[in-house]
N, CA, C and O atoms as CSV, one atom per row, in Angstrom:
chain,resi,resn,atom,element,x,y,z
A,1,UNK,N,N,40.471,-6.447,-97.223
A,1,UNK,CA,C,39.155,-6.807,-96.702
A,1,UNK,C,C,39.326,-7.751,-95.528
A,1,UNK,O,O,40.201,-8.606,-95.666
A,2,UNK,N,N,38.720,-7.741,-94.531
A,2,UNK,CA,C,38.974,-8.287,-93.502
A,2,UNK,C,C,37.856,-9.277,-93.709
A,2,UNK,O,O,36.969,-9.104,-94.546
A,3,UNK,N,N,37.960,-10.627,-92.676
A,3,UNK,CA,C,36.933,-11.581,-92.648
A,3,UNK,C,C,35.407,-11.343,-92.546
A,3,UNK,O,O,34.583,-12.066,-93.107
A,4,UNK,N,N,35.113,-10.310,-91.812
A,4,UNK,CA,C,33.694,-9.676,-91.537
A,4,UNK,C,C,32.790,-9.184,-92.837
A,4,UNK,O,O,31.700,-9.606,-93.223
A,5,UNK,N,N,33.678,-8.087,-93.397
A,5,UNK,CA,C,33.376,-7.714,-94.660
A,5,UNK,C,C,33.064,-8.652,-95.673
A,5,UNK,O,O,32.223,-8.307,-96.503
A,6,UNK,N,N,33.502,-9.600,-95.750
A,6,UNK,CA,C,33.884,-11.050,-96.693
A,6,UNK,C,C,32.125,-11.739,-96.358
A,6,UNK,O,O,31.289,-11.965,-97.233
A,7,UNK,N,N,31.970,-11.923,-95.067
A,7,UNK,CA,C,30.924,-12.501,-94.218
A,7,UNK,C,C,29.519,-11.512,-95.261
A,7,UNK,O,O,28.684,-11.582,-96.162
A,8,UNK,N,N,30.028,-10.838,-94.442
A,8,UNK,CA,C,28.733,-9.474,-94.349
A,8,UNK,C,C,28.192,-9.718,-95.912
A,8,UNK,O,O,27.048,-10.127,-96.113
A,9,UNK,N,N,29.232,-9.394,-97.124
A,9,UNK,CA,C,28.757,-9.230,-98.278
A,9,UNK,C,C,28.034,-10.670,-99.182
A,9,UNK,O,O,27.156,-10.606,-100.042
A,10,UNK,N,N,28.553,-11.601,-98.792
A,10,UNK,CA,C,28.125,-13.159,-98.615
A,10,UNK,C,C,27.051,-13.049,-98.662
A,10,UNK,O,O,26.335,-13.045,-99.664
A,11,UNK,N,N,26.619,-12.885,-96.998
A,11,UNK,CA,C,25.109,-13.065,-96.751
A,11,UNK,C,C,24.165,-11.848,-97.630
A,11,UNK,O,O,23.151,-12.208,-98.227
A,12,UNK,N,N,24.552,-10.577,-97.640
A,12,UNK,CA,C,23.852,-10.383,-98.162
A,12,UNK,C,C,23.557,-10.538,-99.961
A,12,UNK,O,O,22.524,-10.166,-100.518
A,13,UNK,N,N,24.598,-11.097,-100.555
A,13,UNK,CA,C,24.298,-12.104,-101.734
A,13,UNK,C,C,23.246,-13.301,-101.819
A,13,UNK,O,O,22.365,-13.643,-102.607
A,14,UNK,N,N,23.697,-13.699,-100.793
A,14,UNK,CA,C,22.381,-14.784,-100.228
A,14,UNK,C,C,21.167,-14.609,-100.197
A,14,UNK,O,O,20.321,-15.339,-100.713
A,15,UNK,N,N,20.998,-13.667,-99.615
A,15,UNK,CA,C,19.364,-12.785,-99.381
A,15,UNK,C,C,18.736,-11.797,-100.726
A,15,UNK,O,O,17.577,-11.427,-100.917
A,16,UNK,N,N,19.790,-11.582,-101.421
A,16,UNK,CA,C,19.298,-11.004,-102.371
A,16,UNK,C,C,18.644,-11.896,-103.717
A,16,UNK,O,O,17.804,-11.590,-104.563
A,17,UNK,N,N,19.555,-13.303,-103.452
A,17,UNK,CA,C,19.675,-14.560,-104.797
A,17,UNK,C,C,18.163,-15.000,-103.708
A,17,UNK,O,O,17.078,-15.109,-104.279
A,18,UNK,N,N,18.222,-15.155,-102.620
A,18,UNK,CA,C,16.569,-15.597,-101.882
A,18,UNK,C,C,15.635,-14.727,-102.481
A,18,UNK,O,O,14.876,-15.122,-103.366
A,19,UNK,N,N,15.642,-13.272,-101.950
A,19,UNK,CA,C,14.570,-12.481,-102.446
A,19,UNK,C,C,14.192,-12.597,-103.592
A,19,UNK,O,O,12.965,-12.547,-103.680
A,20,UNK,N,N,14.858,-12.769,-104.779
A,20,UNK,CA,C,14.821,-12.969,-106.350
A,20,UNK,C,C,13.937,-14.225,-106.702
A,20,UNK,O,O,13.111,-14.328,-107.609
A,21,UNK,N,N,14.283,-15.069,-105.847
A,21,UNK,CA,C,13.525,-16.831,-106.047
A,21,UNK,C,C,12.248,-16.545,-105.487
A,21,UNK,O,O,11.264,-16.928,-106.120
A,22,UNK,N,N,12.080,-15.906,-104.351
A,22,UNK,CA,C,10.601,-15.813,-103.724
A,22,UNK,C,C,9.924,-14.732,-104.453
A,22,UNK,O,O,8.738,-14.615,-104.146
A,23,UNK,N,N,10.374,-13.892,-105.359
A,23,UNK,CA,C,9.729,-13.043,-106.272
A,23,UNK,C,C,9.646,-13.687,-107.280
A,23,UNK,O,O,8.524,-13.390,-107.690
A,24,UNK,N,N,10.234,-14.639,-108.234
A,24,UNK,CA,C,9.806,-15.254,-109.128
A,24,UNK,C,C,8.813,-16.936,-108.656
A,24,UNK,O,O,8.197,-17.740,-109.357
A,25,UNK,N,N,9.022,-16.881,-107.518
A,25,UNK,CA,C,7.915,-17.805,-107.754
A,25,UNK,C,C,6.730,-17.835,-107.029
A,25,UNK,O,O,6.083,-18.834,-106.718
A,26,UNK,N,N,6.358,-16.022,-106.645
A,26,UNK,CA,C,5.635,-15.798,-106.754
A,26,UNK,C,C,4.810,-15.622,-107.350
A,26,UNK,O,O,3.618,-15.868,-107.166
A,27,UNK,N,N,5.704,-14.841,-108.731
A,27,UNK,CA,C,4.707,-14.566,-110.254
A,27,UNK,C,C,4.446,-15.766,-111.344
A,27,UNK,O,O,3.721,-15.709,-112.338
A,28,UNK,N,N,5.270,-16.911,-110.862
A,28,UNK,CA,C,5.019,-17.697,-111.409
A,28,UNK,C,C,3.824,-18.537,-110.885
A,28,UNK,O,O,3.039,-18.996,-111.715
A,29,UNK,N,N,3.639,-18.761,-109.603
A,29,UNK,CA,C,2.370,-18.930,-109.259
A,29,UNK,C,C,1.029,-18.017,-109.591
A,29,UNK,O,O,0.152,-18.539,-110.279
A,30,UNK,N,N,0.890,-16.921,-109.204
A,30,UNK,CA,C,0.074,-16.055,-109.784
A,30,UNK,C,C,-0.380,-16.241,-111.087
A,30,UNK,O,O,-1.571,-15.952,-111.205
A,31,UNK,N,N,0.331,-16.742,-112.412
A,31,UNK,CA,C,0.307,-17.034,-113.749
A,31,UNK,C,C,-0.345,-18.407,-113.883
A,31,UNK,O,O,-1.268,-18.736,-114.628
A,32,UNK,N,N,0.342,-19.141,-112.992
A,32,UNK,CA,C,-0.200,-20.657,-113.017
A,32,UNK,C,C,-1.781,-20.483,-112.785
A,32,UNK,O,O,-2.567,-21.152,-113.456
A,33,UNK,N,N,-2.232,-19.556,-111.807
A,33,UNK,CA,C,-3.352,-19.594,-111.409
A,33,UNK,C,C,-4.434,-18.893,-112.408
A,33,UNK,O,O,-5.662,-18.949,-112.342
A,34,UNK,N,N,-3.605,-18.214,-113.358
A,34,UNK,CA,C,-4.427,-17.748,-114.271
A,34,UNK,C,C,-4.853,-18.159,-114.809
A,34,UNK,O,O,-6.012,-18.025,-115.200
A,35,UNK,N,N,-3.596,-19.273,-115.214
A,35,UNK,CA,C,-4.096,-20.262,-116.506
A,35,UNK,C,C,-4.426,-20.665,-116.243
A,35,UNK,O,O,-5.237,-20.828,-117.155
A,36,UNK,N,N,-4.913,-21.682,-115.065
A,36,UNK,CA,C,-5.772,-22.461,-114.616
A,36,UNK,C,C,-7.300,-22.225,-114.852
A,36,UNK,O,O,-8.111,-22.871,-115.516
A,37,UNK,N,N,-7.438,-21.063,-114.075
A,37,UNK,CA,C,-8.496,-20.266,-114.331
A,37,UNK,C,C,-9.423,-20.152,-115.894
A,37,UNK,O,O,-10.638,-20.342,-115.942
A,38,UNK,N,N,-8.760,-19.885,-116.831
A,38,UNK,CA,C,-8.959,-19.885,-118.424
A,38,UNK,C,C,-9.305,-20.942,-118.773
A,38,UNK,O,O,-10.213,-21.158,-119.576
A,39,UNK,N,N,-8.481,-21.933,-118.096
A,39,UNK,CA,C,-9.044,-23.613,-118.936
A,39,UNK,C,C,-10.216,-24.013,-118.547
A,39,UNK,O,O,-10.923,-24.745,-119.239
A,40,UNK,N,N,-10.702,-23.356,-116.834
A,40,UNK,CA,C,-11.659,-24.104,-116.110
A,40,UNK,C,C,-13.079,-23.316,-116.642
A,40,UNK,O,O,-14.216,-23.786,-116.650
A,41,UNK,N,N,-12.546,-21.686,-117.173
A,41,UNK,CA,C,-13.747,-21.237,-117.994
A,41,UNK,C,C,-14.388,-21.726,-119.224
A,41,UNK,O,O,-15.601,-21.831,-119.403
A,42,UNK,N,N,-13.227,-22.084,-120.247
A,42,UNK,CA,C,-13.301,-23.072,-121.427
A,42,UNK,C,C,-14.574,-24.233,-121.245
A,42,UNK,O,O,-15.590,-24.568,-121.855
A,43,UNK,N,N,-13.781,-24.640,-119.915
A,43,UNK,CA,C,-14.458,-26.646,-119.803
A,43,UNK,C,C,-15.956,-25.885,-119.342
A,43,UNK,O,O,-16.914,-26.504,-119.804
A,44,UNK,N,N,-16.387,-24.533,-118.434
A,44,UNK,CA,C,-17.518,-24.396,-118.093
A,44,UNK,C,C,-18.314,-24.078,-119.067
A,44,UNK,O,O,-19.432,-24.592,-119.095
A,45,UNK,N,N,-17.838,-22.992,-120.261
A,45,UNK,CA,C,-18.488,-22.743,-121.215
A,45,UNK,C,C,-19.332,-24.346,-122.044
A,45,UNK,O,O,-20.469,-24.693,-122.363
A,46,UNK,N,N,-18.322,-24.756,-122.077
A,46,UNK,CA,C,-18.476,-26.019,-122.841
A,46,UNK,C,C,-19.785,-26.870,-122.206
A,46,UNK,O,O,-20.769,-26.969,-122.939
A,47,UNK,N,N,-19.822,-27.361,-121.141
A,47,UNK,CA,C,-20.615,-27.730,-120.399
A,47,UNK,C,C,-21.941,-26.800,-120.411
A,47,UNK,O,O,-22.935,-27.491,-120.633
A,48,UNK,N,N,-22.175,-25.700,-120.269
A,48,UNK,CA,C,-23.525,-25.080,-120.932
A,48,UNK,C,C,-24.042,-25.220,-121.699
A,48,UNK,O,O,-25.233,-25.491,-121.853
A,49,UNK,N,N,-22.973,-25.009,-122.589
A,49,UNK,CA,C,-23.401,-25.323,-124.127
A,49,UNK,C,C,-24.288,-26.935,-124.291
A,49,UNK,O,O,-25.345,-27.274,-124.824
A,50,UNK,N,N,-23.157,-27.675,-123.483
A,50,UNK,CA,C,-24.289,-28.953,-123.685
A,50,UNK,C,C,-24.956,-29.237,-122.899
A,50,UNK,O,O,-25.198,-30.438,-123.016
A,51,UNK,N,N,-25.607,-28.680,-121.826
A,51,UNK,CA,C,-26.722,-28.951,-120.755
A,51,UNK,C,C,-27.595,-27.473,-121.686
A,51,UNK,O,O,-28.751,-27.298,-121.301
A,52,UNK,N,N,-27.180,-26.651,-122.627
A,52,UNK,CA,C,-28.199,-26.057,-123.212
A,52,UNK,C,C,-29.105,-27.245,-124.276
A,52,UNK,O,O,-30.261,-27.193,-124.695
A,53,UNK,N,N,-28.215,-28.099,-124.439
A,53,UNK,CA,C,-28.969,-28.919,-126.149
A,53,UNK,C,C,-29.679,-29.986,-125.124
A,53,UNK,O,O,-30.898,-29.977,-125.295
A,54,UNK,N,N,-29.351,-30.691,-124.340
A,54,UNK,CA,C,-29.842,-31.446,-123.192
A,54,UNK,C,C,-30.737,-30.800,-122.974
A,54,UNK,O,O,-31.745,-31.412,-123.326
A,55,UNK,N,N,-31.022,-29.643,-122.481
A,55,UNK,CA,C,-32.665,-29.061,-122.275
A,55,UNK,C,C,-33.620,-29.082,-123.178
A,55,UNK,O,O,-34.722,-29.619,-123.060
A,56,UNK,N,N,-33.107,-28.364,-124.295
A,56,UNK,CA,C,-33.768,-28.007,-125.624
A,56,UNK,C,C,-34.479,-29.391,-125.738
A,56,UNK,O,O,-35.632,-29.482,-125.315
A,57,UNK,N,N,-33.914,-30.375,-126.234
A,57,UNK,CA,C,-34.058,-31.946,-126.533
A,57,UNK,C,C,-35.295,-32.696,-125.179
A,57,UNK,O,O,-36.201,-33.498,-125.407
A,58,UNK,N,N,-35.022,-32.272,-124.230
A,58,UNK,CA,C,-36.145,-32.711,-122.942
A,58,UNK,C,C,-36.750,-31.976,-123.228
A,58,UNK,O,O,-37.646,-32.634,-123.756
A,59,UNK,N,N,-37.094,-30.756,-123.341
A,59,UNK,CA,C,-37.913,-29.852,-123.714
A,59,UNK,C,C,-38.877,-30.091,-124.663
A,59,UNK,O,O,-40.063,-29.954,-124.361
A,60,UNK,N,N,-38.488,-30.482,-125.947
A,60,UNK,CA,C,-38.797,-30.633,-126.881
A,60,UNK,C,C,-39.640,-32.702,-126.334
A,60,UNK,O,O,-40.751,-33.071,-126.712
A,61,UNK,N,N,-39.381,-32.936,-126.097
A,61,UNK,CA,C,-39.762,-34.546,-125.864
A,61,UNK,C,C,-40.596,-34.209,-124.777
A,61,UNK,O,O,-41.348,-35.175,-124.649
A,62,UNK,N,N,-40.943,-33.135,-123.700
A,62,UNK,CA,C,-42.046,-32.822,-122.585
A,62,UNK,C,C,-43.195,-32.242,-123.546
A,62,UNK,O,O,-44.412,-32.415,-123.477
A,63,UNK,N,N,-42.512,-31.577,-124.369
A,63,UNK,CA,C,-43.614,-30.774,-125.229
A,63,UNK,C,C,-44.527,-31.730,-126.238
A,63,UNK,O,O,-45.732,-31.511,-126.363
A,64,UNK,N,N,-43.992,-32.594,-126.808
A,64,UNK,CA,C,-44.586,-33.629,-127.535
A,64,UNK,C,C,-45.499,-34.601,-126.902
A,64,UNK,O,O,-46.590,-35.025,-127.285
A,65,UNK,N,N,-44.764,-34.870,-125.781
A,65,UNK,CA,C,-45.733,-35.774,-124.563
A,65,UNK,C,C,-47.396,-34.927,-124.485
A,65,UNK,O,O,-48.495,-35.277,-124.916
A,66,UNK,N,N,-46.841,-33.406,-123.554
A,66,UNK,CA,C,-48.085,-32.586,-123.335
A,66,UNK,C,C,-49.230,-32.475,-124.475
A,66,UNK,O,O,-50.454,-32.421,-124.353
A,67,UNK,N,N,-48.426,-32.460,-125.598
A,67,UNK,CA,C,-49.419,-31.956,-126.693
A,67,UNK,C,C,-50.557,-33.377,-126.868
A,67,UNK,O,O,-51.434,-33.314,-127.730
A,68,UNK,N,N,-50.458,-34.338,-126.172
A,68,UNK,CA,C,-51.199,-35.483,-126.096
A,68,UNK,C,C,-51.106,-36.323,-127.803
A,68,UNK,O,O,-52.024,-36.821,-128.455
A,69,UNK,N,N,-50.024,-36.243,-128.041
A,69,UNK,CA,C,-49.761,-37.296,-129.010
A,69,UNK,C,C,-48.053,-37.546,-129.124
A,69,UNK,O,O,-47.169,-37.258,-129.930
A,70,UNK,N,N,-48.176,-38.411,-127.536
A,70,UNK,CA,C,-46.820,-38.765,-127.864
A,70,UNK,C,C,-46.918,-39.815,-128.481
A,70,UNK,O,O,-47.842,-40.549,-128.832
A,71,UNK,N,N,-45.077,-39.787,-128.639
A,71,UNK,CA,C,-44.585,-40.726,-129.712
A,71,UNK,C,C,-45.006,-40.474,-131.165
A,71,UNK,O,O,-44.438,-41.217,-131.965
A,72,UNK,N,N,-45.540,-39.933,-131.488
A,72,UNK,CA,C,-46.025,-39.074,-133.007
A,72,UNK,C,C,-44.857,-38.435,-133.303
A,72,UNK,O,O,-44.253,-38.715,-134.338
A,73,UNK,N,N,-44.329,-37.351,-132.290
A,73,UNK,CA,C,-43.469,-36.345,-132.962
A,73,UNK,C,C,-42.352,-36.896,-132.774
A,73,UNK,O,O,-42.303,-37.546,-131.730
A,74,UNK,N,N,-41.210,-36.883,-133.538
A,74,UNK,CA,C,-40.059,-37.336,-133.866
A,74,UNK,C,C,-38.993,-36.152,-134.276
A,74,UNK,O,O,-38.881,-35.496,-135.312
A,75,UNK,N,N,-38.303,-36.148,-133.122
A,75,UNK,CA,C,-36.931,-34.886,-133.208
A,75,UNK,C,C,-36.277,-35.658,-133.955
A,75,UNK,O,O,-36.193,-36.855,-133.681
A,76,UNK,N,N,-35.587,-35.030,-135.229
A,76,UNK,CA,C,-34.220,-35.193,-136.123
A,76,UNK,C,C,-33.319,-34.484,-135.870
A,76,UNK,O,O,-32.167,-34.919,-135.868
A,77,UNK,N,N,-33.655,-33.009,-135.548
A,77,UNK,CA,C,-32.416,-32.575,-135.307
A,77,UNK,C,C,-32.550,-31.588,-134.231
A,77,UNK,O,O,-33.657,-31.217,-133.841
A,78,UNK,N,N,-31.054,-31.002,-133.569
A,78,UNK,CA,C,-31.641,-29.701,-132.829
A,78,UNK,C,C,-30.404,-28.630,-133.287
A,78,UNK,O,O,-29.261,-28.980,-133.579
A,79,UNK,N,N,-30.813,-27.519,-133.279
A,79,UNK,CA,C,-30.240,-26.588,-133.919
A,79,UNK,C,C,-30.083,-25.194,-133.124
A,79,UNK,O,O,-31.087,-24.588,-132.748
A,80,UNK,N,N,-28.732,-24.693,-132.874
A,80,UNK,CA,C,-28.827,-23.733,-131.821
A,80,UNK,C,C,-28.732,-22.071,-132.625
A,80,UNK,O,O,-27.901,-21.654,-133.432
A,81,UNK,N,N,-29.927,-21.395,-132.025
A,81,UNK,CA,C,-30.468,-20.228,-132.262
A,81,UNK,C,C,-29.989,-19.207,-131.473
A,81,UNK,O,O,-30.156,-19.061,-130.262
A,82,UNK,N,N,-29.257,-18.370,-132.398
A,82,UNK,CA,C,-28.101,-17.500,-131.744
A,82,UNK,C,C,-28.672,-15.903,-131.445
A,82,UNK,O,O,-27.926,-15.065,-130.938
C-alpha cells in the first residue's frame, strides 16, 4: 500500500465515523423534541382542567350574585361532569 491509499482510506473513515454522529444526533434531537412535546401536552391538559373548575366556581358565584340573593348561596363543593 502506498502512502496515498493509506491517506485516501483514513479520510474516508473519517467521513463515514462524521456521517454516523450527524445521523445520530439528528435522531436524537428529533426524539428530544418529541418528548418535549408530550410533557408540554400533559402540563396543557392539566391547566384546562383547572381553568375548567376556576370557571365552573366564578360561574357558579356570578350566578348566585344574579339570582339577587347573594351571599345566601354557599358552594361546598364542585364536581366535574364527564
Amino acid at each position: 500500500m502506498s502512502g496515498i491509499e493509506v491517506a485516501l482510506i483514513g479520510i474516508g473513515v473519517v467521513f463515514l465515523v462524521l456521517g454516523i454522529l450527524t445521523g445520530a444526533t439528528v435522531l436524537l434531537g428529533r426524539l428530544c423534541q418529541r418528548w418535549e412535546a408530550l410533557k408540554v401536552a400533559k402540563k396543557d391538559t392539566k391547566k384546562v382542567k383547572e381553568k375548567g373548575r376556576l370557571v365552573a366556581i366564578v360561574s357558579a358565584a356570578v350566578a348566585s350574585y344574579l339570582s339577587g340573593t347573594p351571599g345566601r348561596v354557599r358552594i361546598k363543593s364542585v364536581r366535574q361532569n364527564n
